[in-house]
Jmol script that loads the backbone (N, CA, C; Angstrom):
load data "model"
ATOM      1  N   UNK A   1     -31.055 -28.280   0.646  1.00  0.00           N
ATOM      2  CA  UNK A   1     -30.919 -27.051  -0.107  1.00  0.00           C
ATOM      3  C   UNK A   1     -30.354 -25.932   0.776  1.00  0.00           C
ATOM      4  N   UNK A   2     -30.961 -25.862   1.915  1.00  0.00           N
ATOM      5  CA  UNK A   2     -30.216 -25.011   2.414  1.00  0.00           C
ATOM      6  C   UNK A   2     -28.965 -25.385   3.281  1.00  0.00           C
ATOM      7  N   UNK A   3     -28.566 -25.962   3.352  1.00  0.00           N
ATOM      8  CA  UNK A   3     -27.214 -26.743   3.404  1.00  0.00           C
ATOM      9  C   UNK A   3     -26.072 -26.308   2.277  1.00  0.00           C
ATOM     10  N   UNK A   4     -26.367 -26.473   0.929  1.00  0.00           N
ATOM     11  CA  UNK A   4     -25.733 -25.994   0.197  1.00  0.00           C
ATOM     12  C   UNK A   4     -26.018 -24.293  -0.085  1.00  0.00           C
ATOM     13  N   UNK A   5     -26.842 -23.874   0.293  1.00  0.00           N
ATOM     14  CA  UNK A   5     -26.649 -22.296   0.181  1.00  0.00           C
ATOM     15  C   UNK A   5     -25.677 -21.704   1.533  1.00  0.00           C
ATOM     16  N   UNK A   6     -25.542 -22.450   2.382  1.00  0.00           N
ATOM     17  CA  UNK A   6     -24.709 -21.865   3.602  1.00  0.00           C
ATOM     18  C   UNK A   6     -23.568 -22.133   2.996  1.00  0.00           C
ATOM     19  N   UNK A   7     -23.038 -23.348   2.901  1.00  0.00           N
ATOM     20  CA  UNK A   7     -21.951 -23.418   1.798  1.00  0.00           C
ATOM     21  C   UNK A   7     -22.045 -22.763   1.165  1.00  0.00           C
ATOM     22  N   UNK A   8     -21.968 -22.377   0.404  1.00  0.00           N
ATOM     23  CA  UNK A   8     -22.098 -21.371  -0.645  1.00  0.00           C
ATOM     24  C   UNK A   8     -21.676 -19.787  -0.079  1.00  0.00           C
ATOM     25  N   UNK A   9     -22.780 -19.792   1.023  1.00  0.00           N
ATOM     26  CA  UNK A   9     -22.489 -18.450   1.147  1.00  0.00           C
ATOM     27  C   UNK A   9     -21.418 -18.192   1.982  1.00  0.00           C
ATOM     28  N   UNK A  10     -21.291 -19.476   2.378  1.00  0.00           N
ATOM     29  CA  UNK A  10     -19.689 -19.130   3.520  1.00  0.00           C
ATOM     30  C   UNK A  10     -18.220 -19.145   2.560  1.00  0.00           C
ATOM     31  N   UNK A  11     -18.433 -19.787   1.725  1.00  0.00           N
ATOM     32  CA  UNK A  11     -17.413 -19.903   0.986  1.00  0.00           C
ATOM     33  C   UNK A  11     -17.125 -18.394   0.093  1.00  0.00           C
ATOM     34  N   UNK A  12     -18.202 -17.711   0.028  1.00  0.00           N
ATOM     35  CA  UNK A  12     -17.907 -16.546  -1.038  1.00  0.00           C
ATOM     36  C   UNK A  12     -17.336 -15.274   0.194  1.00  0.00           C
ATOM     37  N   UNK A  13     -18.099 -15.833   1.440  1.00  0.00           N
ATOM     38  CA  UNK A  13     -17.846 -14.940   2.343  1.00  0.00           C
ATOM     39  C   UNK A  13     -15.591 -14.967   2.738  1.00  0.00           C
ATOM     40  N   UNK A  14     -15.908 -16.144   2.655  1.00  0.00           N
ATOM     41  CA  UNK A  14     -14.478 -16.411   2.766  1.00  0.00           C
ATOM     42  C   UNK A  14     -13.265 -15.787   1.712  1.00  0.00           C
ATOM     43  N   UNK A  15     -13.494 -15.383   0.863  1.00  0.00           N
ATOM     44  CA  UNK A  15     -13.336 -15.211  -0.524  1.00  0.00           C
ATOM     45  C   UNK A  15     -13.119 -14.034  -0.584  1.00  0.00           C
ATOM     46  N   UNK A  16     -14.150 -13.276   0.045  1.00  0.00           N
ATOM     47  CA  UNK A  16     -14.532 -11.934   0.030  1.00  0.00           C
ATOM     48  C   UNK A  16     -13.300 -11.055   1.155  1.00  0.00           C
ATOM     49  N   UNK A  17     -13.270 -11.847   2.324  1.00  0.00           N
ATOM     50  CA  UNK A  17     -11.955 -11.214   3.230  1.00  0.00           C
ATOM     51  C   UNK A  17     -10.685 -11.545   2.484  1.00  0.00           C
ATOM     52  N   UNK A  18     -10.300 -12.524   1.895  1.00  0.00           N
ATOM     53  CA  UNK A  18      -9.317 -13.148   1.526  1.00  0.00           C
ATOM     54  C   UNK A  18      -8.571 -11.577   0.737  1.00  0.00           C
ATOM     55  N   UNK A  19      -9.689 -11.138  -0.444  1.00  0.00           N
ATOM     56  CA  UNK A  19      -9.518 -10.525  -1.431  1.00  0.00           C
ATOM     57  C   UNK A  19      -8.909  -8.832  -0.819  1.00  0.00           C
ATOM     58  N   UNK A  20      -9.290  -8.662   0.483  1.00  0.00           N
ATOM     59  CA  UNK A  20     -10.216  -7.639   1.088  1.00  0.00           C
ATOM     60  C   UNK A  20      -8.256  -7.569   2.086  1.00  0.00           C
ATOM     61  N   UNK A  21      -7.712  -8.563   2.361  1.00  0.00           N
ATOM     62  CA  UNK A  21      -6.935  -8.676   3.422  1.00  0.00           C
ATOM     63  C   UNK A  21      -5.739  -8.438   2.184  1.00  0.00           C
ATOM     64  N   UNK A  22      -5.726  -9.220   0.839  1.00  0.00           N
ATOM     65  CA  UNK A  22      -4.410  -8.859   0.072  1.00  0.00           C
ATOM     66  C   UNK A  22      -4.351  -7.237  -0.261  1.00  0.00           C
ATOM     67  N   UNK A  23      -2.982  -6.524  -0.074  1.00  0.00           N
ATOM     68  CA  UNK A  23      -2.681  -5.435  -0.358  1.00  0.00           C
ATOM     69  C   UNK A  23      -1.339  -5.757  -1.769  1.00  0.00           C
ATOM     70  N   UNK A  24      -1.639  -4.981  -2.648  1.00  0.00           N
ATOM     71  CA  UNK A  24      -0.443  -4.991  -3.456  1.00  0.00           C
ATOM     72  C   UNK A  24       0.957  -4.114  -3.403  1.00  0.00           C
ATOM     73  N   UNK A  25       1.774  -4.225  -4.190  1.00  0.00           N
ATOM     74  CA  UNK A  25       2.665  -3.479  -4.112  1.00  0.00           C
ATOM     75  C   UNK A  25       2.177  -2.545  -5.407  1.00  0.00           C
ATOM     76  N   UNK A  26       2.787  -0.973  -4.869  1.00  0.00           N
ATOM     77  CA  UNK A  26       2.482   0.229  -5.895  1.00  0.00           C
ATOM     78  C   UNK A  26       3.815  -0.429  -6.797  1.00  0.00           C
ATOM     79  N   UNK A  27       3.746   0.397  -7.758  1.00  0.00           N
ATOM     80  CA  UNK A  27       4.575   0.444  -9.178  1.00  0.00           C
ATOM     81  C   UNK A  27       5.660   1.218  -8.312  1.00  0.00           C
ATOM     82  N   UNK A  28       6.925   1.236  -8.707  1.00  0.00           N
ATOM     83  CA  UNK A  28       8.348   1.980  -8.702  1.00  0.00           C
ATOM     84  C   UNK A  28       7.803   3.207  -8.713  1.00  0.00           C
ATOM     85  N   UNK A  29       7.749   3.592  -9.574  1.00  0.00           N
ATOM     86  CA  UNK A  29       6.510   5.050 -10.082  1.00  0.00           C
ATOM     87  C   UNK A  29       5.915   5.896  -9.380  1.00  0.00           C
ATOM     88  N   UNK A  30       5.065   4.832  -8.824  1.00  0.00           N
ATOM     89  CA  UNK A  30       3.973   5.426  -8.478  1.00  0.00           C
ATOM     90  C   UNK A  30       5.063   6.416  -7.050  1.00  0.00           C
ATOM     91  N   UNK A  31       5.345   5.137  -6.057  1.00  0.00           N
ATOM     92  CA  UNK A  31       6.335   5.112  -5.067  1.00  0.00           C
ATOM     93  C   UNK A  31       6.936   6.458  -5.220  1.00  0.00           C
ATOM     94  N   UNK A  32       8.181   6.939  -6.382  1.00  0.00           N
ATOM     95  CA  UNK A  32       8.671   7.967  -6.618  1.00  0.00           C
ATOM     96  C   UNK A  32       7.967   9.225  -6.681  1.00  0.00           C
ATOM     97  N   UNK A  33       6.958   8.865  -7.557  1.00  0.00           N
ATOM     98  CA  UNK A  33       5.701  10.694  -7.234  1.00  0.00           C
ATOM     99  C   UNK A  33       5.343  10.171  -5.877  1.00  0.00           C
ATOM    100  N   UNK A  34       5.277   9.749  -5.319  1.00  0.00           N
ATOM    101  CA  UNK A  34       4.479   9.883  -4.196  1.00  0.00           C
ATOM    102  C   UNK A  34       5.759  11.087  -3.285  1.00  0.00           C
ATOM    103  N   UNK A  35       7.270   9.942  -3.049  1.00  0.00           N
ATOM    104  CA  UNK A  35       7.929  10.315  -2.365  1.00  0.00           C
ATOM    105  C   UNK A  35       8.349  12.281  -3.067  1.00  0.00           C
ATOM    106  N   UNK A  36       8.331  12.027  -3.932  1.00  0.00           N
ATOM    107  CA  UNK A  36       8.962  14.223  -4.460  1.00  0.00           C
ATOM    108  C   UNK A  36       7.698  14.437  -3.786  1.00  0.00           C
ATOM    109  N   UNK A  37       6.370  14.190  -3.874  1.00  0.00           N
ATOM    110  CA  UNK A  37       5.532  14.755  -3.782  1.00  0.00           C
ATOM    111  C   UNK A  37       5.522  15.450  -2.442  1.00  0.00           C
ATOM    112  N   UNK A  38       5.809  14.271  -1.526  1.00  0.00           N
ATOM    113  CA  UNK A  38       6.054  14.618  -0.036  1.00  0.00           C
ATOM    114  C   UNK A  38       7.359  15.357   0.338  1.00  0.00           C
ATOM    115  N   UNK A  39       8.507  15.121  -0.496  1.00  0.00           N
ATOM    116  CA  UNK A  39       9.875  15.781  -0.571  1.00  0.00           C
ATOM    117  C   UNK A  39       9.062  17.346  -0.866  1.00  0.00           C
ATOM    118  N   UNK A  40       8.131  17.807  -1.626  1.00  0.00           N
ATOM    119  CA  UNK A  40       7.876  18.824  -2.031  1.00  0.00           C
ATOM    120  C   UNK A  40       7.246  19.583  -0.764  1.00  0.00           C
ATOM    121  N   UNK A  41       6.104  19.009  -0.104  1.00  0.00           N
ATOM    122  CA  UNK A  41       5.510  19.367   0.314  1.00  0.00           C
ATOM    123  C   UNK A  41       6.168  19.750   1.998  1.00  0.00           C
ATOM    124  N   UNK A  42       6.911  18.607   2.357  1.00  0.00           N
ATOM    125  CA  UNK A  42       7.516  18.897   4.080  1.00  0.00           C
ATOM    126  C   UNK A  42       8.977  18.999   4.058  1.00  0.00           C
ATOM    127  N   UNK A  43       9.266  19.003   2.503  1.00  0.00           N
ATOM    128  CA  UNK A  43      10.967  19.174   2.778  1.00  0.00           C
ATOM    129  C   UNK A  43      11.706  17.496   3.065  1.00  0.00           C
ATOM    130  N   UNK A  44      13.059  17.636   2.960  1.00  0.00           N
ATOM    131  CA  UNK A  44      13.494  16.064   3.590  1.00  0.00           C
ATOM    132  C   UNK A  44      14.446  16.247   4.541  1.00  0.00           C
ATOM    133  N   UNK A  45      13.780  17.045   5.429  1.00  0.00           N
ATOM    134  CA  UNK A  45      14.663  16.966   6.969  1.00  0.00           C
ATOM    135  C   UNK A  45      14.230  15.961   8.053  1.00  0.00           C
ATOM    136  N   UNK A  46      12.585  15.455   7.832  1.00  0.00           N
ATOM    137  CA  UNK A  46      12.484  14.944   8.904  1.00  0.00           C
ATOM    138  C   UNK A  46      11.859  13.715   8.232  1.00  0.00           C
ATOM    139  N   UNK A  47      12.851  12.347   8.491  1.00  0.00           N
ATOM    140  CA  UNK A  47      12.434  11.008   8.111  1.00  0.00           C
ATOM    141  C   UNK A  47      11.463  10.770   8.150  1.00  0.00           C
ATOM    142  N   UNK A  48      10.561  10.884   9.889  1.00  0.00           N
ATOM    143  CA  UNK A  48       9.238  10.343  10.207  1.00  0.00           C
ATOM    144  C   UNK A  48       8.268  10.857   9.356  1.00  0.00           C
ATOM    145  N   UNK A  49       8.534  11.932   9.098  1.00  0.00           N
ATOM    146  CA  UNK A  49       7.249  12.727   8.393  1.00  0.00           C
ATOM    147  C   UNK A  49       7.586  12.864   6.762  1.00  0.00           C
ATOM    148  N   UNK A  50       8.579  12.133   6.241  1.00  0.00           N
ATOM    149  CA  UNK A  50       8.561  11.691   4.800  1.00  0.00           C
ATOM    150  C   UNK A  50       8.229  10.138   4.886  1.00  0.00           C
ATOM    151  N   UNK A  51       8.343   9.904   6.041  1.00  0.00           N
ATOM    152  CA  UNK A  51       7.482   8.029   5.721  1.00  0.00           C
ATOM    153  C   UNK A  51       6.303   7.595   6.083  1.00  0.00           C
ATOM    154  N   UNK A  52       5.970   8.978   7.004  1.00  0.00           N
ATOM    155  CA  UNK A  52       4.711   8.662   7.070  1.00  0.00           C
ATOM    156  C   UNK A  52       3.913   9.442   6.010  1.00  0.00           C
ATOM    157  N   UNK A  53       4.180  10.452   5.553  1.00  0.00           N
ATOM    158  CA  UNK A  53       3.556  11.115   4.167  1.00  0.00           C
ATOM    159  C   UNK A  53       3.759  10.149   2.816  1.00  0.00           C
ATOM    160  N   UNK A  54       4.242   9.334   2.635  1.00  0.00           N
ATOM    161  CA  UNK A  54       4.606   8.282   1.841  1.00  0.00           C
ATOM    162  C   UNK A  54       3.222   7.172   2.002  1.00  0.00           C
ATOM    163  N   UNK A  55       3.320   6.294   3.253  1.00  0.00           N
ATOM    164  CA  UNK A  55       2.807   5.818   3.882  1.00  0.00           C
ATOM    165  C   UNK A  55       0.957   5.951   3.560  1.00  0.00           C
ATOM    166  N   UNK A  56       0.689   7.503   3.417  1.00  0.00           N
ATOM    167  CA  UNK A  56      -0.521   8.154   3.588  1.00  0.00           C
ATOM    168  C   UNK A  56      -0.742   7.627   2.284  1.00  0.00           C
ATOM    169  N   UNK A  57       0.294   8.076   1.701  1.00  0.00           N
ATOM    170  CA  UNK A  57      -0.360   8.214   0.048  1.00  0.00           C
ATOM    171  C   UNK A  57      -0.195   6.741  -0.823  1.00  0.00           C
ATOM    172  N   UNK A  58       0.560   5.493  -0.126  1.00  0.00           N
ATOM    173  CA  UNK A  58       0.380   4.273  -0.264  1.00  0.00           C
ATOM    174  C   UNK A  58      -0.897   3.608   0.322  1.00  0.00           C
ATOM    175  N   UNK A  59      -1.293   4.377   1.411  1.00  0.00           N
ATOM    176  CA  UNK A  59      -3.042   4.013   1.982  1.00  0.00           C
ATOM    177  C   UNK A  59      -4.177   4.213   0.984  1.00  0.00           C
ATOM    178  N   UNK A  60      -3.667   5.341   0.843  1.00  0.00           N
ATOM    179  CA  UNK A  60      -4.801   6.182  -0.140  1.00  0.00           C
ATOM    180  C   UNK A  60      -5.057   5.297  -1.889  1.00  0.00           C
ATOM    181  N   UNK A  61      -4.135   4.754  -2.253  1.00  0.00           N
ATOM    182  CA  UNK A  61      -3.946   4.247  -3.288  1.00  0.00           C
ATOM    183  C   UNK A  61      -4.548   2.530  -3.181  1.00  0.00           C
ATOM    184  N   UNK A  62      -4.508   1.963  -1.398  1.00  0.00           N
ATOM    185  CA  UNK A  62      -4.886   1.006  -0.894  1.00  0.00           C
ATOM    186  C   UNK A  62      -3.653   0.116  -1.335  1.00  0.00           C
ATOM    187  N   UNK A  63      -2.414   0.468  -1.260  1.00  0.00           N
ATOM    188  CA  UNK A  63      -1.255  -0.291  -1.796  1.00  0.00           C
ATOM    189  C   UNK A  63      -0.571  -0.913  -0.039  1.00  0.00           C
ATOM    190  N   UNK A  64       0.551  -1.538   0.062  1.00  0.00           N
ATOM    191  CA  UNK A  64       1.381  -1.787   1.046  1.00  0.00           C
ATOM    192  C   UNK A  64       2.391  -0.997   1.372  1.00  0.00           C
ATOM    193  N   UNK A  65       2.483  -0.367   2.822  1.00  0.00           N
ATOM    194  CA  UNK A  65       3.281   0.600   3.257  1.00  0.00           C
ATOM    195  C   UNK A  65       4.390  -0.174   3.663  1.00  0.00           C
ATOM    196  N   UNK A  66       5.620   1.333   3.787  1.00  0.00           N
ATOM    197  CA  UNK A  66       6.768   0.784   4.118  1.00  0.00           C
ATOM    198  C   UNK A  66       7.187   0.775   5.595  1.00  0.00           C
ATOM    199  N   UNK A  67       8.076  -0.082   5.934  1.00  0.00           N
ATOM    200  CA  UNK A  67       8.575   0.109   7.411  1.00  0.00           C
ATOM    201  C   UNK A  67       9.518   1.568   7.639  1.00  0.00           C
ATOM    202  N   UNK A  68      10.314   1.362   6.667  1.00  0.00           N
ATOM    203  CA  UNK A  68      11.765   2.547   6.545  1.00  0.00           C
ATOM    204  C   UNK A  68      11.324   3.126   5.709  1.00  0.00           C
ATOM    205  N   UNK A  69      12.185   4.956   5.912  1.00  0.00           N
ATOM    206  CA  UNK A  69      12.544   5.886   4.505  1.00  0.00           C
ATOM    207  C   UNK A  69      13.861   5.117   3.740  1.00  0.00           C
ATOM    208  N   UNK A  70      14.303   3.770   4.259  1.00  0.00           N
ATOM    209  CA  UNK A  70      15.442   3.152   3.425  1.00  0.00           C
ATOM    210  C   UNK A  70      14.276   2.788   2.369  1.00  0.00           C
ATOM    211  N   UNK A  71      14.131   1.777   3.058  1.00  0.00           N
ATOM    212  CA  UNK A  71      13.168   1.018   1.971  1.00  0.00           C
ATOM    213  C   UNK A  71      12.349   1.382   1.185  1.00  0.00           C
ATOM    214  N   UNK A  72      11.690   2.729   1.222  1.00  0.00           N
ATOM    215  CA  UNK A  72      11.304   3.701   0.131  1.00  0.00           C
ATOM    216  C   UNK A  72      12.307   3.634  -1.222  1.00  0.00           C
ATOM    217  N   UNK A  73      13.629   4.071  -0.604  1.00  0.00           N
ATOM    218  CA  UNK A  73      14.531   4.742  -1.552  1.00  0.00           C
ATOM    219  C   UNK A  73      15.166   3.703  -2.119  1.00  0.00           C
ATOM    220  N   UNK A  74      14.831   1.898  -1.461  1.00  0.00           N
ATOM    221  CA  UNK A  74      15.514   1.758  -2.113  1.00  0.00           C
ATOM    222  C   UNK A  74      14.278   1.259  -3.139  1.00  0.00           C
ATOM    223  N   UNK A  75      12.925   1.036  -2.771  1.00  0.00           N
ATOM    224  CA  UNK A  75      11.736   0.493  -3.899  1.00  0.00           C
ATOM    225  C   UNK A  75      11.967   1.535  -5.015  1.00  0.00           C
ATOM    226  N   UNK A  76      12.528   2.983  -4.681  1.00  0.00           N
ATOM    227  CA  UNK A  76      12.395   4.024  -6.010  1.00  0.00           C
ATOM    228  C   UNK A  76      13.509   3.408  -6.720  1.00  0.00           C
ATOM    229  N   UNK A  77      14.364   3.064  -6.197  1.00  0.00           N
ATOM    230  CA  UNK A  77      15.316   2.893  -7.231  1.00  0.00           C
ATOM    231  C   UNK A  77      15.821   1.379  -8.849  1.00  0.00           C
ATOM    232  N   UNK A  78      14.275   0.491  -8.100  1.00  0.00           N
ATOM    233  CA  UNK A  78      14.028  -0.065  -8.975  1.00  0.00           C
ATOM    234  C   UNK A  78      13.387   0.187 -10.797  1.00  0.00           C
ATOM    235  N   UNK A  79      12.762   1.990 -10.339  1.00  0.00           N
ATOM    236  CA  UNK A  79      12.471   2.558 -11.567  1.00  0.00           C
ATOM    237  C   UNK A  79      13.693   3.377 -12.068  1.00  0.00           C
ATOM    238  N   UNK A  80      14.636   3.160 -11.799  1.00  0.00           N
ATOM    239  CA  UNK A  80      15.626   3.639 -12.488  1.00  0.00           C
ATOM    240  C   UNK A  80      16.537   2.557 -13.312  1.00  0.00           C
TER     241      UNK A  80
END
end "model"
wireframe off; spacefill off
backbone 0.3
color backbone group
């Protein structure tokens, strides 16, 4: 019996990071308010600090961040 409860509990434990380690991708959408939002807030002079304000607000949402401000612009442009 307790053989099968360690099983058990290792397996849910396993389960539990699995779930815990996948990040999704935000919506087109979402991506685009995020990016004006940050366009609003620091302007778009300085790349680093529109991808990492991007970045913040893909954390915050618990979504997958980007490497580039390309690759932002070009995920927005799938909602068009």
């Amino acid at each position: 019996m307790k053989y099968l409860l360690c099983v058990v509990f290792l397996f849910a434990s396993a389960m539990t990071l699995v779930n815990a380690a996948e990040s999704e991708n935000a919506s087109p959408w979402e991506v685009k308010d995020a990016y004006l939002y940050c366009v609003e807030t620091y302007g778009d002079k300085d790349e680093k600090q529109l991808l990492d304000c991007v970045n913040e607000e893909m954390i915050a949402g618990e979504y997958n961040t980007f490497k580039t401000l390309a690759d932002v612009l070009a995920y927005i442009e799938k909602a068009e």
